[in-house]
N, C-alpha and C positions, 0 to 999 in steps of 0.2 A: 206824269208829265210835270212842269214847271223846274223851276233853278236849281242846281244840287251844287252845293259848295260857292256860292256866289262871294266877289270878297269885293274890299271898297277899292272903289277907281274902274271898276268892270263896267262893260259898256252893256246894259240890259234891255230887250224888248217887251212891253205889254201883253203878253200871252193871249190875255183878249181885256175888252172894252174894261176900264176901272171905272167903277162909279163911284159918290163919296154914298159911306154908310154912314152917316150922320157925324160923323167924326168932325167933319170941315166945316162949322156952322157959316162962313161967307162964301159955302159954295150953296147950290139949289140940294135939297134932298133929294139923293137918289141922281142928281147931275152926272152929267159923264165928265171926268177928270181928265182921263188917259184915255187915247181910242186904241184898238189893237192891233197891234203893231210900232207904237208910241214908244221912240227912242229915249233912255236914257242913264244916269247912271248910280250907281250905289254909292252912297255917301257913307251909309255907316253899318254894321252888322252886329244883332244883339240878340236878346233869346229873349223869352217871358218868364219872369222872374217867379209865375206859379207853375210852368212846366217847361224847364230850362233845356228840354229836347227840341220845343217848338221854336224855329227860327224865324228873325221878321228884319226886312230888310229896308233901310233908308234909301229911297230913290229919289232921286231929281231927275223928273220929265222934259223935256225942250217941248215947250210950244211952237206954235208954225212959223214962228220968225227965228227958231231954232235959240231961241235963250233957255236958260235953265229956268222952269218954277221953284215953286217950294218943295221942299220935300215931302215925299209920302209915304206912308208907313206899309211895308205890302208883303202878303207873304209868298213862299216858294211857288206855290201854281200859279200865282197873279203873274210872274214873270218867268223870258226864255232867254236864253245865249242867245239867240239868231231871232229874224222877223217871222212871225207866227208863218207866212206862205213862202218861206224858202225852205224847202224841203231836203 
């Protein structure tokens, strides 16, 4: 499961809950970032530069007032085409 082929300007959902892994030190550790089902969209798409098969995707979340946050760094299972319960 998660995103296959996702490109930037793609409208993506939160597969399930993102929490930060330590990465966001102005969030709480372990905080919930994204809940799941959390609309939004891909800004940029790149690989890791020590295993250039692994793909990792720039998303911008909408909070509940539907503004764009920051962007997050997320990978293919973190996100779906569709909201996790539309089947």
């Amino acid at each position: 499961m998660g995103l296959n082929h996702g490109q930037m300007g793609d409208m993506v959902f939160a597969a399930k809950a993102i929490h930060n892994d330590g990465s966001l030190p102005e969030h709480d550790a372990d905080g919930l970032l994204v809940p799941a089902g959390g609309r939004g969209v891909i800004v940029n798409v790149g690989h890791l530069e020590s295993d250039p098969a692994q793909v990792l995707y720039l998303v911008r979340f909408e909070n509940p007032d539907g503004v764009l946050g920051p962007p997050l760094g997320c990978w293919p299972g973190d996100l779906a085409s569709s909201p996790p319960d539309a089947a």
